[in-house]
C-alpha positions, 0 to 999 in steps of 0.5 A: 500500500502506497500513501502520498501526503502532499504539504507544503514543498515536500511530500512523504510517501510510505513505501512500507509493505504491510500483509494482512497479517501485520494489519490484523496484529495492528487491529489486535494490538490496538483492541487491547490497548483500548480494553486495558485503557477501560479497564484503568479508567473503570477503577480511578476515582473521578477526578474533581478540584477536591480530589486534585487537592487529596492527591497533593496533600497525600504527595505532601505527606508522602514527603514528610514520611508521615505516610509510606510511598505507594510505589516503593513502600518505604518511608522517607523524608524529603521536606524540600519537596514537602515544601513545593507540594505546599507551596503549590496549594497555596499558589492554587489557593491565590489562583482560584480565590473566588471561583471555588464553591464553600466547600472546596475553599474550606478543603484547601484552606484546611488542608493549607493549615494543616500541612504547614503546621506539619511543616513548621513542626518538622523543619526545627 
């Protein structure tokens, strides 16, 4: 099968020889890639501004060591990159002040406020 795309001063053109074989393998590959992709997307949570913000204070306390890492299931601490989850929040904070509902400014105003006590706490 020849392809000819024509743009502008150039053309391509796919010389490649494809069976029917390969064009089934192709068909194949890319059903499991969709079924694998439902798959993943069937068990995520739905993804909102609330849960956005449980997502950075867990990396938070992931940082702080106060919860273990889901990959590698150790706990370590790292209150450089504790620092920048928080700072993140608060800059989210400034961003979106007025355009959140009462709910989920109070989540990230609370989660702000706790986060940074932890960290005033840790960095002495």
């Amino acid at each position: 099968m020849k392809e000819e795309i024509k743009g502008e001063g150039f053309t391509i053109i796919d010389k490649r020889q494809r069976t029917e074989d390969q064009s089934e393998e192709s068909s194949d590959k890319a059903s499991e890639k969709a079924e694998v992709k439902d798959k993943v997307e069937g068990t995520l949570p739905q993804v909102d501004f609330s849960s956005f913000i449980f997502s950075l204070s867990t990396s938070a306390l992931i940082h702080f060591g106060a919860i273990p890492d889901p990959i590698t299931k150790k706990t370590e601490k790292n209150i450089v990159m504790a620092r920048q989850t928080i700072d993140l929040l608060g800059i989210l904070k400034d961003k979106t002040k007025g355009n959140l509902t009462k709910e989920e400014e109070e989540l990230l105003t609370n989660i702000l406020y706790d986060l940074r006590m932890i960290y005033v706490k840790e960095s002495k």
